[in-house]
Each structure stands twice: as structure tokens, then as C-alpha cells.
C-alpha positions as CSV (number, residue, x, y, z in Angstrom):
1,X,0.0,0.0,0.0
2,X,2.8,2.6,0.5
3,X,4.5,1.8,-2.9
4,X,1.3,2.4,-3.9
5,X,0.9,6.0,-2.6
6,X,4.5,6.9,-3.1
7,X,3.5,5.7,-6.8
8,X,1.1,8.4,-6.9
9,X,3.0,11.6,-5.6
10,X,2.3,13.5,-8.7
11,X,-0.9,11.8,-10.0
12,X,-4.4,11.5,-8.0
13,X,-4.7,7.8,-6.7
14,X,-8.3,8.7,-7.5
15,X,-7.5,8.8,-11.2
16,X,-6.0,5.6,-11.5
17,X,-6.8,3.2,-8.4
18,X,-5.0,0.6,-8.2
19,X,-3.1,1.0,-11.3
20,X,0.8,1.3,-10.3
21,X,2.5,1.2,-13.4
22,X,0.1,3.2,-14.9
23,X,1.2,5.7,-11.8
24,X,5.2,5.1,-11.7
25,X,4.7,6.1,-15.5
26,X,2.9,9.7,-14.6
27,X,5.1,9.9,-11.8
28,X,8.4,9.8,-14.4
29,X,6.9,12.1,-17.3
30,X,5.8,14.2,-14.8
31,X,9.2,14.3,-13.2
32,X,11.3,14.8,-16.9
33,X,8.3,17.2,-17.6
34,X,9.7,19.6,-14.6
35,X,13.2,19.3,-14.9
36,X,12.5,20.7,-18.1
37,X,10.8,23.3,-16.7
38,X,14.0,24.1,-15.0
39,X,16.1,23.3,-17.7
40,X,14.2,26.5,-19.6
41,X,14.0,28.7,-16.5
42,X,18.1,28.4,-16.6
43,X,18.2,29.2,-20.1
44,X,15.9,32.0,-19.9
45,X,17.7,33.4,-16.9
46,X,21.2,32.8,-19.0
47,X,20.1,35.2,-21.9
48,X,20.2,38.1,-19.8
49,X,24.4,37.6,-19.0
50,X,27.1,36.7,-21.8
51,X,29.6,34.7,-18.9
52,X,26.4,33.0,-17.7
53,X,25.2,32.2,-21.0
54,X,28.6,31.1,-22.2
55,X,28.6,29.2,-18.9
56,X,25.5,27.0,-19.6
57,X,26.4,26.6,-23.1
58,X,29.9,25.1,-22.1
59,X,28.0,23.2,-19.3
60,X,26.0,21.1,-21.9
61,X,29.2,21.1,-25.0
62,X,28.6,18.7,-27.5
63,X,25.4,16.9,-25.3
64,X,23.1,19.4,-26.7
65,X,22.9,17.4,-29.8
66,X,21.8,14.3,-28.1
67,X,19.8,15.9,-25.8
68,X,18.0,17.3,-28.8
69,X,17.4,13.9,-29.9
70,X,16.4,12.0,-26.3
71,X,13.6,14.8,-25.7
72,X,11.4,13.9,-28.6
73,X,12.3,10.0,-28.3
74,X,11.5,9.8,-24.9
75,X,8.5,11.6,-25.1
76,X,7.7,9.3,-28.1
77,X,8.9,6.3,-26.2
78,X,6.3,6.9,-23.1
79,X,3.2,8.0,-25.3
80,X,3.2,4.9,-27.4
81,X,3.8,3.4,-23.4
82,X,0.6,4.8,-22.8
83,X,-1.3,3.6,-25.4
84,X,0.0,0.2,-26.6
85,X,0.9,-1.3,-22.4
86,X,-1.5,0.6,-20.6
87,X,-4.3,0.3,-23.4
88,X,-5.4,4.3,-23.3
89,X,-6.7,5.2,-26.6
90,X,-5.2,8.6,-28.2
91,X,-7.5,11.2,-29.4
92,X,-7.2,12.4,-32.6
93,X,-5.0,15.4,-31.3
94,X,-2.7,13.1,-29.6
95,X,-2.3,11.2,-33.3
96,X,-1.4,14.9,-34.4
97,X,0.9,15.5,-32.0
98,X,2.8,12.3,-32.2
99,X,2.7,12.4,-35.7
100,X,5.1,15.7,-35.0
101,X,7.1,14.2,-32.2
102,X,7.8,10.8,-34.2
103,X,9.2,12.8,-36.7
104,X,11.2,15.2,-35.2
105,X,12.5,12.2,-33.3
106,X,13.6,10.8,-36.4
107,X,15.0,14.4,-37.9
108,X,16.9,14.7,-34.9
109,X,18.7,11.6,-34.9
110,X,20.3,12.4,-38.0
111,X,20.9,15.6,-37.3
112,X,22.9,14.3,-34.7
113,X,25.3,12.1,-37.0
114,X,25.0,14.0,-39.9
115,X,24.7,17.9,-38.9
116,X,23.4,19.3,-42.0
117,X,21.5,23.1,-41.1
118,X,18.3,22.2,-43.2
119,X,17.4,19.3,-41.0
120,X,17.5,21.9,-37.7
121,X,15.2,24.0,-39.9
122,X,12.7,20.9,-40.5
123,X,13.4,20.3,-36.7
124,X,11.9,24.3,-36.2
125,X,8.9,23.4,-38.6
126,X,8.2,20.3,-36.6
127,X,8.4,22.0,-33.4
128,X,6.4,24.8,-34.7
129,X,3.8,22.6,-35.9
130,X,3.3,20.7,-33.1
131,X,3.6,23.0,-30.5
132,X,0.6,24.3,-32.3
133,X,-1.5,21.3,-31.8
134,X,-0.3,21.4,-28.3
135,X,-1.3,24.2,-27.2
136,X,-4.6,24.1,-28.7
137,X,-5.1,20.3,-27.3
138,X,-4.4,22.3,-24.0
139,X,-6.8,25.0,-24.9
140,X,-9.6,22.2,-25.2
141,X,-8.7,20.4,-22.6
142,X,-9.3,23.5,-20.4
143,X,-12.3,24.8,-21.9
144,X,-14.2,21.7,-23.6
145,X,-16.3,23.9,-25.5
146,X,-13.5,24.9,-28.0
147,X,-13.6,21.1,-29.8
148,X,-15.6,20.8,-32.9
149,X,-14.7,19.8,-36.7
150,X,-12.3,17.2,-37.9
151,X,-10.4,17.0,-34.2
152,X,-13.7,16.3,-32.6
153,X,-14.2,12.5,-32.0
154,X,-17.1,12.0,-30.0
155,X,-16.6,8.6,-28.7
156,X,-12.8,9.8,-27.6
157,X,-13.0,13.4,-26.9
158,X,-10.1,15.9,-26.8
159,X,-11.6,17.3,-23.9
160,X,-10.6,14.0,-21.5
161,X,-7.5,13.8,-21.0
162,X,-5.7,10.9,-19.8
163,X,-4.8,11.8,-16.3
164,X,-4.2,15.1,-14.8
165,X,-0.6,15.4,-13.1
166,X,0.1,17.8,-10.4
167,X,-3.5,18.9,-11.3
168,X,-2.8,20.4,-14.6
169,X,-0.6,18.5,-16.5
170,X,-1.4,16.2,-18.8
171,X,0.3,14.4,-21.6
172,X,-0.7,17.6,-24.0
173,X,1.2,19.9,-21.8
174,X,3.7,17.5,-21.1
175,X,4.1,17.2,-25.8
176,X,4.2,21.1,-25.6
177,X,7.1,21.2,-23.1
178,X,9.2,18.4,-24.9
179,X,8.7,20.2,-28.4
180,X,10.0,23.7,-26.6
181,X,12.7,21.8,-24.9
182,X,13.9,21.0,-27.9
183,X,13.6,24.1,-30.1
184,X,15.8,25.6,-27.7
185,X,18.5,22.6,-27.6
186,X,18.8,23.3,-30.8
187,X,18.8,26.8,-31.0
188,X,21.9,26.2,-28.2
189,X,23.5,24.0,-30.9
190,X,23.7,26.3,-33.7
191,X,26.4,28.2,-31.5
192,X,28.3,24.6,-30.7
193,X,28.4,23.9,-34.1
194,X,29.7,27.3,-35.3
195,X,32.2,26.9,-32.8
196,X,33.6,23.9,-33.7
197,X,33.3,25.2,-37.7
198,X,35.1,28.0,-36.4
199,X,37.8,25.4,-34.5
200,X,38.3,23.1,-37.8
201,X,38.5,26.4,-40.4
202,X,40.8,27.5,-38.3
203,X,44.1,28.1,-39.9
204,X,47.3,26.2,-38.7
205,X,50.3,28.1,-36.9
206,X,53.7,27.0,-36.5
């Protein structure tokens, strides 16, 4: 009985009785969801000092290009969790939005080995895109009476989430924090990467 409580720290025990995967997953999205919550609170607070910026930017070196790979994946990773393990059935805004996520996944992997600038502008449109669907799956989700057209499913509304997390957060918010997380991993990488174009142009001295 205590796993199970200490399995619902973020989620209500209400929403999911009994359920303590379904919990210990919440309880890890919800976790990665606020650490990058601090992640952009950092960089936010870095773009207001050069040494701190340059700071955080040396802090995270080369990483940022994985990091701008595991964010989407991860994300990807627990919302097919969701749906295939615990048997929830997506909406037809959460096929939207993972349509976006699986592909910038997939973008961002090969930006990784292969480091080519029109696949960080894909990335941007990707992240554009579904931050849009995001934020209006969060839009409905708040105030039901915003779903209608093509998005409305009325045997699987938009309206019902999944679970709500700290008593706000669902998996919509937690799609539209993963897509900003990674715009602005790779917005730090364009300066790695002219960095280390600047390093290997750079003209040998005896």
C-alpha cells in the first residue's frame, strides 16, 4: 500500500486506483516534464548575462545534440507506453501531435550524425507545428467547448484527458514542453556547431 501511494506523488490515486504502473509512469513524465521546466528557467535566466550564457552553453558542449534527440524520443517512447501497455486510446489530437514528435525524433537523430543546417530547420517546422497542436489540445482540454470539426471524436474526446498530473498537467502539456525543450536545444547547438566550424577552419600556426 505505501509503494502504492509513493507511486502516486504526482498523479491522484483517484484517477488511476490501483493501477501502479500506470502511476510510476505519470510519476516519471511528470518528473522529466519539470526538470524541463528548470532546464528552460536556466536558459531563460542565461540570456540576460554573456559569462552566464557562455557558462550554460559550455555546461551542456557537445550533449546538446543528443539531448535534442532523447527529448522527442522519450517523449515518443512513453506515449506509445501509454497507449499500446497501458491500453489508453489517443484522441485524434494526440495522433497529431505524435505524428510531430515521431518525426522530429527521427530528424533529430540524423541531425545528430549528420549535422546538416536544413534538418534543424525541419526540426523548427516540426516543433512549430506541433507545439501548435499542443497548445490548442491544451486550450480544449481547459475549456471543452473549443472542440468541434475534424479534431472532434465523439466517442474519444479531446476534452478528456488521460490523467491530470500535479492537477494540470497532462500528456498535452507535457508534448508542448518536450517540443519547446527541444527548439531551444537546438537553438543552443547552432552556436556549438559554429564553434567547432570555427575550431576546424581555423588556420594552422607553426
Amino acid at each position: 500500500m505505501e509503494f502504492l501511494v509513493l507511486a502516486a506523488f504526482f498523479t491522484d490515486i483517484a484517477a488511476q486506483p490501483g493501477d501502479t504502473n500506470a502511476m510510476l509512469a505519470i510519476n516519471i513524465t511528470t518528473l522529466l516534464t519539470v526538470l524541463c521546466w528548470i532546464f528552460l528557467a536556466a536558459f531563460l535566466v542565461s540570456l540576460f548575462s554573456s559569462n552566464l550564457r557562455a557558462k550554460y552553453e559550455e555546461l551542456f558542449g557537445e550533449k546538446i545534440f543528443f539531448l535534442a534527440w532523447l527529448v522527442p524520443t522519450v517523449a515518443m517512447v512513453f506515449s506509445l507506453y501509454f497507449s499500446e501497455f497501458l491500453g489508453w486510446r489517443p484522441c485524434p489530437l494526440c495522433w497529431y501531435q505524435r505524428g510531430f514528435m515521431y518525426t522530429l525524433s527521427l530528424v533529430t537523430l540524423i541531425y545528430y550524425f549528420k549535422r546538416v543546417i536544413i534538418l534543424r530547420y525541419v526540426s523548427y517546422v516540426l516543433i512549430i507545428c506541433g507545439s501548435m497542436v499542443s497548445t490548442y489540445h491544451v486550450l480544449v482540454e481547459k475549456f471543452p467547448g473549443l472542440e468541434g470539426g475534424p479534431t472532434c471524436d465523439p466517442n474519444n474526446p479531446c476534452a478528456s484527458p488521460w490523467f491530470n498530473s500535479m492537477g494540470f498537467l497532462t500528456t498535452a502539456g507535457m508534448a508542448l514542453t518536450a517540443s519547446i525543450t527541444t527548439g531551444v536545444l537546438l537553438y543552443m547547438s547552432t552556436k556549438i556547431q559554429s564553434g567547432s566550424l570555427a575550431q576546424s577552419t581555423k588556420p594552422e600556426t607553426d
